[in-house]
Structure formats: structure tokens, C-alpha cells
N, C-alpha and C positions, 0 to 999 in steps of 0.2 A: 717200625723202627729198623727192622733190618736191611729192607728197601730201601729206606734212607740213607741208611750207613754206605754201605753197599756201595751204591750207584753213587752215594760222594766221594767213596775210596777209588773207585775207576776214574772220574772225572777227574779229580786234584791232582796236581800234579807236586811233588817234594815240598813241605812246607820248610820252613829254616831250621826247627831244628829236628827234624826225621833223619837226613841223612847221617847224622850224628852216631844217633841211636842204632839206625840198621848196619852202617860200616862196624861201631862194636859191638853187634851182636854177632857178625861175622865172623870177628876178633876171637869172640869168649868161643865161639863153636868151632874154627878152624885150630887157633893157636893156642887156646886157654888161657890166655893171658889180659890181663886186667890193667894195662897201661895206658887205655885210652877212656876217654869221659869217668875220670871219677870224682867225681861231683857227684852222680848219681851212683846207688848203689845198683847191684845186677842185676835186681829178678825180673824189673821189668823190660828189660833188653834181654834177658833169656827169654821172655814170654816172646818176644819178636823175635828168635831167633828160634824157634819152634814152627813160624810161621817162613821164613826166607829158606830154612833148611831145604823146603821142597823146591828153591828154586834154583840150583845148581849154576852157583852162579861163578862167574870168574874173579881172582882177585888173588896177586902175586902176592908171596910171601914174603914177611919182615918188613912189611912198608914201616917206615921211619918217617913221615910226617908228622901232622899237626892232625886234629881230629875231625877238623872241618874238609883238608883235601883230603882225608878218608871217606869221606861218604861221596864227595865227587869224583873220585878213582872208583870205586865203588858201582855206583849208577853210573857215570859216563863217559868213563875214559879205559873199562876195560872188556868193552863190547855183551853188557850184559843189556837186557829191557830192563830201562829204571819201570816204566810201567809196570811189567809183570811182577818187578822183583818188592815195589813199593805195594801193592796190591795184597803179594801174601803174608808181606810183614806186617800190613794192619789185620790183615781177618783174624790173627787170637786178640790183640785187642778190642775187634768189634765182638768174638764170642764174647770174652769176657764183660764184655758193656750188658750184654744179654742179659747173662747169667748174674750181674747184678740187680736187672730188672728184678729178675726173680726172687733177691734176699729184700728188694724195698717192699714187695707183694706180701712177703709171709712176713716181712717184718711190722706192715702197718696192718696186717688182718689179726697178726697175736692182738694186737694193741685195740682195733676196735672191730676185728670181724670182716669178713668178705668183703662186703659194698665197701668198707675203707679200702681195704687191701688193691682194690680194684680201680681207686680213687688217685690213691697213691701210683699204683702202676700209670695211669694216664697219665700224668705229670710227669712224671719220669719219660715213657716213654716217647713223649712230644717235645722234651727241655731241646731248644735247639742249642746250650751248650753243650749237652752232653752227647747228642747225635754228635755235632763238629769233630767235637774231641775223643768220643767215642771211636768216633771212625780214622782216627791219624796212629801212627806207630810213635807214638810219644807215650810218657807215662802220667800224665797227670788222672786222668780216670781210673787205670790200674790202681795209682797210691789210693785217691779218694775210695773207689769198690770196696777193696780189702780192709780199710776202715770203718766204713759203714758196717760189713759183716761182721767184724769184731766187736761192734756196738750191742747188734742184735744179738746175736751168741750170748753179750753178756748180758740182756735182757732175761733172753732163757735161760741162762745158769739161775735166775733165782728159782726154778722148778726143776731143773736137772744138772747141779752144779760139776759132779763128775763127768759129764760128758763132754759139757759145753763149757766150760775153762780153760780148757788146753786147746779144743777148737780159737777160742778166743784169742789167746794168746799168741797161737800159729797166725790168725788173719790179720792181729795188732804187728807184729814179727813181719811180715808180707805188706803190711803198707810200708814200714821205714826203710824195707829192705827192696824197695820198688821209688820209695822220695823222702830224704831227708828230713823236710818241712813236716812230716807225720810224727816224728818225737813231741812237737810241741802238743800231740794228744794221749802221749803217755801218764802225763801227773793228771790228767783225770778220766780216761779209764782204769786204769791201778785201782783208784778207791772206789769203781762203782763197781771191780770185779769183789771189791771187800762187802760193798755194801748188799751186792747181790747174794754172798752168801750170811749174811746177817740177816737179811729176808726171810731166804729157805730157812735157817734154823727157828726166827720167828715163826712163820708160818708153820711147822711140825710142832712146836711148845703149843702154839695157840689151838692146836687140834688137838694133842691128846695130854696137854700135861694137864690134868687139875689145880696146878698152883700157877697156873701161867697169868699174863695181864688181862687175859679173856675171862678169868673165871667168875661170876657174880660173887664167889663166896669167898672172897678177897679181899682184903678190907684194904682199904687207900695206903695207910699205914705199910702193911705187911709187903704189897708192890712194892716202895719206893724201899723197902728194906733190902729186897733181891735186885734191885738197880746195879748197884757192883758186882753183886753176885752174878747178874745174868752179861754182863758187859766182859766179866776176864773170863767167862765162858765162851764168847762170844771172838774176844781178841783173838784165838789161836787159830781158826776156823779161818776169820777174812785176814789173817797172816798169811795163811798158806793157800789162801785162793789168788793173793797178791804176787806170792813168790810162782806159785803155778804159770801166772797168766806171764810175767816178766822171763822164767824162763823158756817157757816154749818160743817169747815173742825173739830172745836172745838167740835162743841156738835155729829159728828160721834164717836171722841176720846171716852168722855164723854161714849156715848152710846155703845161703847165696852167693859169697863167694868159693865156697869149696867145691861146690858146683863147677865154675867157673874154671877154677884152679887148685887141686887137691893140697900144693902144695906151699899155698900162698906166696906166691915170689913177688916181690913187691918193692921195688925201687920207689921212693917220694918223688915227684918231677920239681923240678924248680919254681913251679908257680905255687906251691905247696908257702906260706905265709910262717914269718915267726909265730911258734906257737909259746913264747915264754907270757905273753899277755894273761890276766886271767880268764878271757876266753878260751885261749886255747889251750889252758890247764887246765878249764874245766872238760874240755876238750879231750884231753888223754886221761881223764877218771871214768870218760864209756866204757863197757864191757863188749865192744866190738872189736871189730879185725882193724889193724892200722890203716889199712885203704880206708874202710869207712872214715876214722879218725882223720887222716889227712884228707877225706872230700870234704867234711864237713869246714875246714880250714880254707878248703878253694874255695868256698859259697862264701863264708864271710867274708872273703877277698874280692868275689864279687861282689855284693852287698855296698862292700866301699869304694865302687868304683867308677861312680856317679853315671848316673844314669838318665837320660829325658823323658819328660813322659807327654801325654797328649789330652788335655779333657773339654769338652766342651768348646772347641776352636783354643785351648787356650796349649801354650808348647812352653815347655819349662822345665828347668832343672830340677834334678833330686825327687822326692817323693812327697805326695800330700795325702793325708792320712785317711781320708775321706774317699779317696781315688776307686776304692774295689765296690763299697757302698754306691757309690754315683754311676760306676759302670754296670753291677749288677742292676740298677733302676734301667738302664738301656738296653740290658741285654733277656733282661728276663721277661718272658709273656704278660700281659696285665694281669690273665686272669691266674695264674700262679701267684702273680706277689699277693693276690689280696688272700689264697688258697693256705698263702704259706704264713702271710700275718693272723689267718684267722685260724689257723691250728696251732698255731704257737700260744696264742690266747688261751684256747679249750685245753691244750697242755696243762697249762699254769691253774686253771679257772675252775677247771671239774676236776670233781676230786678222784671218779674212779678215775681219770686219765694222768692226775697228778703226776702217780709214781713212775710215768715212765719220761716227764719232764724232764729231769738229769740225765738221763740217756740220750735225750734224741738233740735237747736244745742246748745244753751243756757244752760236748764236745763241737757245736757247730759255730759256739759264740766262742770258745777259748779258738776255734782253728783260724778266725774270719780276724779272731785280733790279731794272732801271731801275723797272717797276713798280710795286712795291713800295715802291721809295724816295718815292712820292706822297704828297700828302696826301688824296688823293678816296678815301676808301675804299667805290666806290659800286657794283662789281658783280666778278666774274670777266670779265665783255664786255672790259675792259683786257689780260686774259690770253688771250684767244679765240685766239691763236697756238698755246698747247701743244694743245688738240686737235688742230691741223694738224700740228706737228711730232712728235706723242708718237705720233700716229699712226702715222707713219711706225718712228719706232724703232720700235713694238712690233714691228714683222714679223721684227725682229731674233729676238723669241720664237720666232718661226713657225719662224723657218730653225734654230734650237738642239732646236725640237722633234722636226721631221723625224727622221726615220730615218738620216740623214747626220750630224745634227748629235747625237743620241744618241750613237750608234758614236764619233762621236769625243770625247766625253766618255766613252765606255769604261762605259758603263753595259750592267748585267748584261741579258740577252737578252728577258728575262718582263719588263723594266719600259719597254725603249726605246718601246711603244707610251703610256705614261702621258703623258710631256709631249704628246705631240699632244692626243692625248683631254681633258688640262687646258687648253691653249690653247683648243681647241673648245668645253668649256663656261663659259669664260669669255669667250670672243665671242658666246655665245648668252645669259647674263648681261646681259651690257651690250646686247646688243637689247631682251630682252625687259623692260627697267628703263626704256629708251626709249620701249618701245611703249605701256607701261601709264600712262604719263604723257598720251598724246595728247590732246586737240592744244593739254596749257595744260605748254609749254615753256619759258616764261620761270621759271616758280617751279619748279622741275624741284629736288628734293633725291632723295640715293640712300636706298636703305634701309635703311643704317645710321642715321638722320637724321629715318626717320620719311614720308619721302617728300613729295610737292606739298606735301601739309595744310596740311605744321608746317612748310615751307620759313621759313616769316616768324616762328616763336619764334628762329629760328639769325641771319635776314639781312634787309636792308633794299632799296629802291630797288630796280635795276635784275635784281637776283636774285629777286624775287619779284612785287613790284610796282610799274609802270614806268606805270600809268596806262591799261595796256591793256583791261581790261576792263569800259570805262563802260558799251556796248554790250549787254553782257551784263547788266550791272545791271539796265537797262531794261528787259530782256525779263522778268527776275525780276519786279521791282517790276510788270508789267503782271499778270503769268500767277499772280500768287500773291498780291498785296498791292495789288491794286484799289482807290483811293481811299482808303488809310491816309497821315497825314501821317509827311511824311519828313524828315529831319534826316539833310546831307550834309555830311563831311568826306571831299574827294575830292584828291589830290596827280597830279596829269596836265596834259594839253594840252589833252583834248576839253573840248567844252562842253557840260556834262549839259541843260538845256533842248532843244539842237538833238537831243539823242535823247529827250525828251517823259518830262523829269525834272524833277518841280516841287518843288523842297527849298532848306531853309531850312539855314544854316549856325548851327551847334545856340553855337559858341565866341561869338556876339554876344548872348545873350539869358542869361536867371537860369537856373541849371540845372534848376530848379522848373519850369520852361516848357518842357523838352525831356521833350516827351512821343511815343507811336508806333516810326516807327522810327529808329532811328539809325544811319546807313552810314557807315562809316571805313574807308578805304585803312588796308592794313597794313603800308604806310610811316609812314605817319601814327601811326598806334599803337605803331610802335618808338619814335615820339620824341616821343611824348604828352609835356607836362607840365602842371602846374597844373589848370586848368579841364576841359581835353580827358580831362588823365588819367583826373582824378575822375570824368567822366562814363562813360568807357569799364571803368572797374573799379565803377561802381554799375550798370549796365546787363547784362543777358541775353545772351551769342552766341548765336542761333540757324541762321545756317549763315553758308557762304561761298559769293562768288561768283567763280570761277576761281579761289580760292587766292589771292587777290590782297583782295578786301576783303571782311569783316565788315559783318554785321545783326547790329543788336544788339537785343531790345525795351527798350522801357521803360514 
């Protein structure tokens, strides 16, 4: 995984929105000032700005733009290497992609034991969304990481609740304060920090109290008489495991912009929305800093501000609510989906795995509806979470496979070895769908789908082409097309010149004139109309570059 990452971080070249991210990270670290992207809150652009710090880069002060010619001032225009400088801003985000390999490992070995644990790492580390995304200085893997961990923590708070509550709370704290879209997993971690310590205090009665619901010498009667009695015992316990977990998750919020800017200065910008709606009243009753409060106001201003999307060849306004489901079937390996349907199952289905049901599949069906309910329908990156957590359930498979878990499904003696051996090639499946893909992972489709090629007949934007392969174009256009005119339609951040791309944009002149070749992003070509259309369906494909854009002649 790290190889992968890696060698994708050198290769890509500025996805759309990187530059964003690395121009304010620059921001929070040179000026401390928090006037650019807030939409998002800081931590995960401090994480990237931990990484750029080593790259000493140039960038005049008090730029007054807009936040997109920030990251182009930034990379291009003020003699720094977007390469070198794009490079160290993703490696804390690739550490961190790591180091959550590592909490999906012990989070699915608590749950069923090594061979899961080690079931679940494979899955993870082969997902080819979360290599993609893993490897870009964006925050959608930071938010999901930090969540995941705060799942597991509160797993282990039902055995060691003073430790891992405030851990908890810090990593719940750390997603929101890295992606907005992570509140919507606050109303159900809250009760599973309650319920974890209703657990613990269960489990201690059941060991050594004599009167407890364990004891034989209990009569039916006398139990259901301690029902209230052991419940307002009970309520103060997961009150205060609720308030633990909610404040540390606050004052992380808190202390990602204080970081930032000790002394919160904060002007609203004008794209800042009336907040007198009752969204945005419920809006100002968070216990956050007003930046957050007014980002959350520019997202739902996003959210209204219609948006196209792309599925299946089909291009269309606004959002269908099915969109993340349909692209997850394209983007996710075969042998994971059936990995992640069949431990979702063994969740629900066995009973020692029951309890940790609410943890794992919970949080992943409340995150996938909030989701969904969007209007952006612009990648699976929104859902980067179920790799993490589906991961983990599958090892649920592993442990039904075992030899243990056979026998106790009472299966005949010539078959108990078959689910292991299906498990097995089905995690060999989704490696090697992984591998074959290397190292162009953003347009990553399985092969029911047709694979990379045709990722872009199915999906748009950030699923296939996100602007990263300008880079690559270049090298084409040098080593194969030597002083032919070129006619570019390119949807990114880089700037084709600074890689010694000299093309003309084909949509300003008579189509009569667009002669040579023709390069179009095949985001662009999902949402071709009129002029572009017609050009792109008169003209020749003659190959791709990364799966991501089309030559066409003419």
C-alpha cells in the first residue's frame, strides 16, 4: 500500500481540489489566518501543512484573491515545484492512511482474532479508493480515519472505559474538525459511548454481584423488581460517558482553529447565506467557533446550487439518491463486495459477533444515508468510510469460515473446509483487481464494469477523472506527437503550459478550424453539449491517457 500510494503521489499531477487545500495550509502556517476555505474546518489542512512546511516554498503576502488563484499562485506562478511541493503535502496524509490500516487490523482482531484482523487489513489495504484517495492532500480519508478510530475506542471502552472515552471523543472531535459531513455520526456514537459503558458496569455486576441477572438463585420475579433499580444506576454512568465523549470531541473542534489562530479573528465573507432559516438557527445552537458555524452555512449553499451528475452514460441535473450505491457497485473490487455483504450478515446473524453489530454497521448506514441525501453526486471519495468499516465487518466472514465457526453452523464434515477456501479466494480476488489496476487508481472500475478503460462510460469527476493526469499527457504529446497542433479541453487545476502544453481550446473557434489533435477530459465528455458534443462525436479516439482523457484525431 505504501508503494502504491507513493508512486501515485509522484505520478499525479494537482487534482481540482488539492490546490485549495495546500494554498490554506500555507495560509494557516504563514499568516494564521483562517479566511480562505471555510467550508472545511482546519485539521485536515494543518495535517498538510505539516507536510509543505518542509518545502520552503514562495508565496507573497496578503494575497487578496479568491481560493482557487491561491493554490495557482501557489504551485505556479510563484517559481516554487508544484511537484515537490504537491508530493510533501500528501505524505502526512498517506502516513495517516497507514496508520489507519493499523486501527482497521486491531480493530477487527478485538472483534474476531488475528486471521480476521489480517482479513480485514487485506481489504483495506488493496481498496483501490482508498489508495486513490489516500494518496491526494485532500481530506476525505483523514475525516473517514479519525472516525473509524473513534468507533473502535468506543468498542474498547466497554473494557476500559476511562481510558478509551476521551480517546474516543478526541478521534470523534478530529473527524468533524477535519469534515463537516462527520456530525451526521455524532447522534449515534453519543449512545454507543452510553451503551458501551452500560456494558462495562453489566459485565462487573455479572462477575461479582450475587444479585445480579446471572445468578441462578434469582428468581424471575426478584430480576424484573431491580429493572429500575439497575437502569437509574445505570443512567449516570452512560450520562457521563456521553458528556466525556461530546466534550473532548468539542474542545478538539475548538482547538483546530486555535491552532490556526489563537485569537479567532474572523470576518463572515459574503458567500456566508442568511442564516435566519431554521437551518441556519439550528446552525448557530452548535457549541463550535463561528467559522465553523458560518462553513457549515457555505455547504448548504453549496448543496443548493444545482449541480450535474453522471451515471451509467446518463448526464442530468440535481441528485439521484441511488447515485453513491450504483457507483460504489463500480468502484469497489468484486471480491470485497461479496466480503463486505457476507460480514455484515455474520454481524447481525451470530450471536457472539452480534454486539459489535451497532458499532461497525450502524455508523456506516447512518454516514452512506446522510450521503446520499446530497446534491453533489461527484465521486464515491464521499463514502471512503465503508472501505474502513466494511473492512472490518468482513472478518466477521473469516470467523464463520473457520473451522469453529462451520462446526457451529453444524455443517457436514467434507464441506467445513469450503468457506475458508471461499473467503481465501475471495480476498485474493480483490488483491489481484487491485493490483492490475496499478498505479492509475482514481478511475479504478471492477470487472464487472469493464475495468479502468471504461470507468468513464459508467462515471464522472472524481471517479475517474479528477484532473490528475495533465502530467502524463505531456509526456504523450512529447514522445508520440512531436509538433502536431493540439486542441485542449482539460477540467483540473494544473496548468498545461507550465508542463510545455501548447493548445488551443477547440470551444472558441468554427469547428471547421479544429483540425490535429483533440484532447478532452473525460469529465468533460460526460457533460459534453452543443459545440463540444459535436466535436467529440465527429472526431476519431485514438487512445487514452490514464483513463482519464481522450485523443481524439481530426
Amino acid at each position: 500500500m505504501t508503494v502504491a500510494m507513493v508512486t501515485t503521489a509522484v505520478r499525479q499531477t494537482p487534482t481540482i481540489d488539492e490546490p485549495v487545500y495546500v494554498g490554506t495550509a500555507e495560509i494557516y502556517r504563514r499568516e494564521h489566518s483562517l479566511r480562505f476555505n471555510p467550508e472545511h474546518p482546519p485539521l485536515g489542512k494543518l495535517v498538510i501543512a505539516a507536510g509543505t512546511a518542509f518545502a520552503d516554498a514562495r508565496l507573497e503576502p496578503g494575497f487578496d484573491g479568491n481560493q482557487t488563484e491561491l493554490g495557482r499562485r501557489l504551485l505556479y506562478e510563484s517559481g516554487n515545484d508544484p511537484g515537490r511541493l504537491m508530493l510533501l503535502a500528501r505524505l502526512p496524509v498517506i502516513a495517516l492512511t497507514l496508520l489507519f490500516g493499523v486501527v482497521v487490523f486491531a480493530f477487527a482482531r478485538d472483534l474476531t482474532g488475528a486471521v480476521g484482523g489480517l482479513a480485514a487489513l487485506t481489504l483495506y489495504t488493496f481498496s483501490p479508493d482508498v489508495i486513490a484517495h489516500g494518496s491526494l492532500a485532500t481530506l476525505d480519508v483523514p475525516a473517514a480515519g479519525f472516525l473509524l478510530t473513534a468507533v473502535w475506542l468506543l468498542w474498547r471502552a466497554r473494557r476500559r472505559p476511562l481510558l478509551c472515552l476521551p480517546l474516543a471523543g478526541a478521534a470523534l472531535g478530529a473527524a468533524v474538525a477535519t469534515k463537516m459531513s462527520m456530525l451526521a455520526a455524532v447522534p449515534v456514537l453519543l449512545p454507543l459511548a452510553a451503551l458501551s459503558v452500560v456494558v462495562h458496569h453489566s459485565s462487573g455486576r455479572s462477575r461479582g454481584d450475587p444479585g445480579s441477572a446471572d445468578d441462578p438463585a434469582a428468581s424471575e420475579g426478584s430480576r424484573l423488581l431491580r429493572l429500575p433499580r439497575a437502569a437509574a444506576r445505570l443512567f449516570g454512568p452512560a450520562l457521563l460517558a456521553v458528556s466525556i465523549v461530546a466534550l473532548a470531541g468539542i474542545a478538539v473542534v475548538w482547538a483546530s482553529y486555535l491552532a490556526v489562530d489563537p485569537r479567532l479573528r474572523w470576518t463572515a465573507p459574503t458567500s456566508v447565506p442568511d442564516a435566519h432559516r431554521l437551518r441556519g438557527q439550528l446552525v448557530g445552537l452548535l457549541p463550535f467557533p463561528e467559522p465553523f458555524r458560518d462553513g457549515m452555512l457555505i455547504q448548504f449553499a453549496f448543496e443548493d446550487a444545482g449541480w450535474e451528475g453522471f451515471l451509467f452514460g446518463r448526464h442530468y441535473s440535481g441528485s439521484l439518491w441511488y447515485y453513491l450505491p450504483a457507483a460504489l457497485l463500480v468502484k469497489t473490487p468484486l471480491g470485497a463486495l461479496a466480503l463486505w455483504a457476507a460480514g455484515a450478515v455474520a454481524l447481525v446473524a451470530v450471536p457472539r459477533l452480534r454486539p459489535a453489530a451497532p458499532y461497525v454497521l450502524l455508523p456506516a448506514a447512518v454516514l452512506l444515508l446522510a450521503a446520499m441525501s446530497g446534491d453533489r453526486d461527484l465521486g464515491v471519495r464521499y463514502a471512503v468510510f465503508l472501505p474502513m468499516l466494511l473492512a472490518v465487518a468482513a472478518a466477521g466472514a473469516v470467523a464463520v469460515a473457520g473451522r469453529a465457526g462451520a462446526t457451529a453452523l453444524r455443517m457436514p464434515a467434507r464441506w467445513r473446509r469450503t468457506p475458508g477456501v471461499t473467503v481465501a479466494a475471495l480476498l485474493l480476488f480483490a488483491a489481484v483487481s487491485s493490483l492490475r489496476t496499478f498505479p492509475y487508481y482514481l478511475p479504478y472500475a471492477n470487472e464487472a464494469f469493464g475495468g479502468p478503460s471504461n470507468t468513464h462510460r459508467h462515471l464522472h469527476d472524481s471517479n475517474v477523472d479528477w484532473g490528475q493526469d495533465l502530467g502524463r499527457l505531456a509526456d504523450r504529446l512529447r514522445e508520440r506527437y512531436p509538433g502536431e497542433r493540439v486542441w485542449l479541453v482539460y477540467k483540473g487545476s494544473g496548468v498545461p503550459s507550465h508542463y510545455g502544453i501548447e493548445a488551443s481550446d477547440p470551444r472558441k473557434v468554427p469547428p471547421s478550424r479544429v483540425r490535429g489533435l483533440l484532447v478532452v477530459s473525460n469529465s468533460a465528455i460526460a457533460k459534453a453539449e452543443g459545440g463540444l458534443a459535436a466535436l467529440v462525436e465527429s472526431s476519431r479516439p485514438i487512445e487514452q491517457v490514464g483513463h482519464s482523457i481522450t485523443v481524439f484525431r481530426r
